[in-house]
N, C-alpha and C positions, 0 to 999 in steps of 0.2 A: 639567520645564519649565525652560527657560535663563532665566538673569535677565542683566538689561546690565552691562556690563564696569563694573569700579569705574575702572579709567580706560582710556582710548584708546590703545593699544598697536600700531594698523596691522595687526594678524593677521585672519587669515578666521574667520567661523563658528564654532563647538569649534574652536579651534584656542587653546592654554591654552599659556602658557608661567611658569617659576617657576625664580629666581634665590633658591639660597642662599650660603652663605657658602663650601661646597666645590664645588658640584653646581649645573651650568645642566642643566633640563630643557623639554622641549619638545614636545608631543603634541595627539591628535585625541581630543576625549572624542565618544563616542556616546551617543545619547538614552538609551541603560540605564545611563549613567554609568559605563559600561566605556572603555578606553581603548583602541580602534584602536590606535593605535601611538604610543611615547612615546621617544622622542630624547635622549640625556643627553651630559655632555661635562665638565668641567673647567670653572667657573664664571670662570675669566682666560684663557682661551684663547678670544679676541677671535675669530679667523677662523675656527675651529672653531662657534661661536656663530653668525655669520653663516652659515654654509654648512648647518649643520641649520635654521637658521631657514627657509632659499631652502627646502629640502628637504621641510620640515614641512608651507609654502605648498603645492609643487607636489604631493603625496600628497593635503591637503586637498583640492584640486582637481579631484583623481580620484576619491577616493570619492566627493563633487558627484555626476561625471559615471557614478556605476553604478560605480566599477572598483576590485576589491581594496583592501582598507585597507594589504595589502604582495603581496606576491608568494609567500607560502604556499597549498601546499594545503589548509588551514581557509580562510582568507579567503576564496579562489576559491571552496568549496564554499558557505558565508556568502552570497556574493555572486550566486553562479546561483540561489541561493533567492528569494530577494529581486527578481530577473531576472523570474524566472517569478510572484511574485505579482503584480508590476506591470504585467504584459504584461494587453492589456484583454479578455473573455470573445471567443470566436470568432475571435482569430488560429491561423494555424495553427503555431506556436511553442510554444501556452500548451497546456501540460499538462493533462488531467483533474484537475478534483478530488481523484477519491481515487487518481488513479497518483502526483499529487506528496506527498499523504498519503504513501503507502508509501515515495517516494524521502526522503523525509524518514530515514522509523524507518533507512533504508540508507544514508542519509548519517551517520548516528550510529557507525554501526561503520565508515564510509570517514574521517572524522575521528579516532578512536582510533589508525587505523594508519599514516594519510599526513599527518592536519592539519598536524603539527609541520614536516615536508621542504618545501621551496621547489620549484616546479612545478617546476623546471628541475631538479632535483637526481632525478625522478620517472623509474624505469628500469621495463623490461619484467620486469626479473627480481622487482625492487617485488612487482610483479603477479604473480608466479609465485607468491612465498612466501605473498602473500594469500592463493591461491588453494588451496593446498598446506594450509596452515592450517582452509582451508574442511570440505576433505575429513577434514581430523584430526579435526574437530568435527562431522562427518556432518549437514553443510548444502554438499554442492558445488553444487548448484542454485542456492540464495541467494547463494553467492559469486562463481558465475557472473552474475548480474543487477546484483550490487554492480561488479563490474571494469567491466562494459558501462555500468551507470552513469556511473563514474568516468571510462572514454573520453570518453561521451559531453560533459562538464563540464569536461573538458580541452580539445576541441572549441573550446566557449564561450570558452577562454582563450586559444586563438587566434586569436578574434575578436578578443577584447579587447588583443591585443597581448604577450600574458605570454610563449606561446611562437610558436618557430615551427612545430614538427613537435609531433603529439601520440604522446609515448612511447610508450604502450600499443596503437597499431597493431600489426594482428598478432599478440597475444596471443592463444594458444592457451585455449580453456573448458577445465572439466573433465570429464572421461568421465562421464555419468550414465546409471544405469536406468532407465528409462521404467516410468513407477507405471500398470497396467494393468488396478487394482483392479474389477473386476464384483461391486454389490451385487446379492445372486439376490431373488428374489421372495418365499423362505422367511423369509429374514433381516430385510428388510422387515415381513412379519408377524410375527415373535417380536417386532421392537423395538416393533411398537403392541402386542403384546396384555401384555409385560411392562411397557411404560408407562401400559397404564392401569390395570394390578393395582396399579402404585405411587402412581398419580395425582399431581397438581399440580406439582412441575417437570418431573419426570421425563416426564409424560403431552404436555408443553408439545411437549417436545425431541422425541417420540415422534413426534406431530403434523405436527410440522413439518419430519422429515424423509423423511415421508409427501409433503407441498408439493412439496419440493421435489424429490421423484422426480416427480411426478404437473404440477409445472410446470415442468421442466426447470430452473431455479433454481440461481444461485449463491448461496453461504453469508451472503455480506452482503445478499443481496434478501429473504431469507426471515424473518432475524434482525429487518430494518429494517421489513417487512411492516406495513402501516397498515390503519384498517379502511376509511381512505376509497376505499382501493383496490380493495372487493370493488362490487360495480356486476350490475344482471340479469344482463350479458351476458356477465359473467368476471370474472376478477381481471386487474388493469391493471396492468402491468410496464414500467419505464423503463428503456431502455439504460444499463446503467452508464459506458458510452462511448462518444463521439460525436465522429465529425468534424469539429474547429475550423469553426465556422459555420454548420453543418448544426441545422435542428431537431432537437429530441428525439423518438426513435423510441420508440413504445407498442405495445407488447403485448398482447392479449389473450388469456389460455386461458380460452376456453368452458368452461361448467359439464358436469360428467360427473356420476350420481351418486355415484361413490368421490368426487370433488373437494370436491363441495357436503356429504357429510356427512361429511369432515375437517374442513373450516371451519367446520362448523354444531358440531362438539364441543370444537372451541378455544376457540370466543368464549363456546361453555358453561361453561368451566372459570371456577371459583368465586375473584375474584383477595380481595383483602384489604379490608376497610373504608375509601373514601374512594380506594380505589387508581382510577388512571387505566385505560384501555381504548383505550388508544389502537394499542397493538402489541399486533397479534393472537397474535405470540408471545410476548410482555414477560416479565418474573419476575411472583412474585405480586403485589408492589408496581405493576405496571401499567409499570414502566421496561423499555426495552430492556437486552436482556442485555448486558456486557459481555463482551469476547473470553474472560476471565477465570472469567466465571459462567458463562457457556455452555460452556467445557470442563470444570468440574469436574462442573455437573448430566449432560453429555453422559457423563461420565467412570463416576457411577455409575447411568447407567442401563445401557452397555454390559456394566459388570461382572455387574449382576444376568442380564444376557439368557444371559451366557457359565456363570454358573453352572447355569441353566435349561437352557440347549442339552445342561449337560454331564448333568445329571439327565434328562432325557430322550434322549436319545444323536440327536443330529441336531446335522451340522453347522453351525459360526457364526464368524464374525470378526467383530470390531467395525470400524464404519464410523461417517462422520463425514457432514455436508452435505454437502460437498467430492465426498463418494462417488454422493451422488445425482441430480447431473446429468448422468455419463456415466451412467448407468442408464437414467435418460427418456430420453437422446439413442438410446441402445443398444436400447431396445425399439421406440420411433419406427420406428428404420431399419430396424429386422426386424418391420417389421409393413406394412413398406413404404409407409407416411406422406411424403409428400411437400411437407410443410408442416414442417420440423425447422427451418429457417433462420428461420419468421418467429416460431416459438418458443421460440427461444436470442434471436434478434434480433441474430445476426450478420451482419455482410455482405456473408462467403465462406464457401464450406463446405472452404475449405482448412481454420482451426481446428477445425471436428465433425470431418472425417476424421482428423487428426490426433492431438486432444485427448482429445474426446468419444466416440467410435464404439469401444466396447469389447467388440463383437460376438467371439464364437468362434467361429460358423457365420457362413459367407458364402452366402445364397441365390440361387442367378441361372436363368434360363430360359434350356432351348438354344437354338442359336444357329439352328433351323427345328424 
């Protein structure tokens, strides 16, 4: 909380200035009592004093009006954040929820490596080395979405006036392989029937990557799964993303009986004294798993399946959520279902052919 000036000084807003006996300073404190930017100078250098003073006003001014506290790549990045919380629900500017989630955790490593360089100082080659670096550390994917990020935020700073051209135009991605993982039907059954030999988390994780084959499911719908979601008619699934203005698009997967007696032995499982039930797949405490818990329980259920497959001599890899909705999507389309779009809840089938469809056999009727 600001408090009023002990005397009237003519400055803006946080805008603080402090005359010692060597040292004029002069800066923009921000509400976390961090300082934007702070101006310093030779305490008798009269003109020098006035000219950061002008200077301090008109930066005060601009951050006012949205625009970088300087002209650094951290600030910019600082600043399209903040851009995007402000923008009001349903334009079409404003971000998802959880895609600005993720550009967040991606702006954390796009600060590490450019915050410090001044937009203008920002080259293509910048970008190379990023990228290059990406590959060293076997995420070129990730580093490819972080660059595109990064363009994209630099864009913004053309708006804003910082530059004129955005550097990273034309920047080459990196070469990646396409993850083409098919979980089979066998694997699927070893992971329930080793999950309920173990029971209680393990049985959880089993469960529910049962779901998430049998609803086509992404890893955070299945994780986040409520019970007020189950209903006669199915389970009720929300877009996780939606067209700036557009209602929310709902799902239903109708009850099967493989479906209904998955869920009927989740909500069975036994959680703790006083524990909540609110996530149908929670830890035993009734909370939703962390990304954290969820891979370690994930971690040792797979280990025991792979010991099992290897004692009874039947193929196995370990598979993740992530693995079980091109599975649903893949069996859908070779069972020849023609309802796959409004059971992903996408709103082309350019991403299922693309993403999802990890078919091996292609079946088709001749052509008379």
């Amino acid at each position: 909380m600001s408090r009023q000036r002990a005397r009237q000084d003519g400055l803006p807003y946080r805008v603080y200035e402090y005359k010692g006996k060597i040292t004029y300073s002069i800066g923009y404190k921000l509400p976390n009592g961090k300082w934007a930017f702070r101006l310093k100078c030779s305490v008798g250098d009269r003109a020098k004093i006035a000219e950061m003073r002008a200077e301090a006003i008109r930066r005060a001014g601009e951050i006012g009006l949205g625009r970088p506290a300087d002209n650094t790549v951290g600030a910019l990045l600082t600043t399209w954040i903040e851009w995007q919380e402000s923008l009001p629900m349903g334009v079409p500017q404003r971000r998802a929820d959880s895609t600005l989630k993720e550009n967040k955790r991606e702006i954390v490593r796009l600060r590490k490596a450019f915050g410090h360089m001044l937009t203008t100082d920002l080259t293509k080659t910048d970008a190379y080395v990023y990228l290059d670096a990406c590959v060293k550390a076997k995420r070129p994917e990730k580093g490819n979405k972080e660059i595109s990020l990064m363009r994209r935020i630099l864009e913004y700073g053309i708006r804003l006036g910082l530059l004129s051209t955005n550097p990273l135009d034309g920047v080459e991605k990196n070469e990646t392989v396409k993850y083409d993982r098919l979980v089979t039907d066998a694997e699927i059954a070893l992971a329930e029937k080793v999950g309920r030999k173990m029971g209680g988390p393990q049985l959880i994780v089993a469960l529910a990557l049962k779901t998430a084959w049998l609803c086509l499911r992404r890893s955070v719908e299945v994780r986040a799964m409520t019970r007020p979601q189950i209903t006669d008619a199915g389970i009720e699934w929300i877009a996780g993303k939606s067209r700036a203005g557009a209602a929310p698009r709902i799902g239903i997967i109708e009850w099967s009986p493989e479906l209904r007696a998955t869920i009927d032995d989740a909500l069975a499982i036994e959680r703790y004294d006083l524990a909540g039930d609110w996530y149908v797949f929670g830890n035993l405490s009734g909370q939703r798993y962390t990304k954290g818990g969820w891979k370690s329980t994930l971690s040792r259920l797979m280990t025991e399946c792979v010991e099992v497959a290897t004692k009874e001599e039947i193929p196995f890899k370990p598979f993740s959520l992530q693995d079980c909705r091109p599975k649903g999507v893949s069996d859908k389309l070779d069972r020849g279902d023609g309802d796959v779009m409004d059971a992903t809840l996408h709103t082309s089938e350019r991403m299922i052919r693309q993403t999802y469809d990890r078919r091996r056999v292609r079946r088709a009727t001749p052509a008379e």
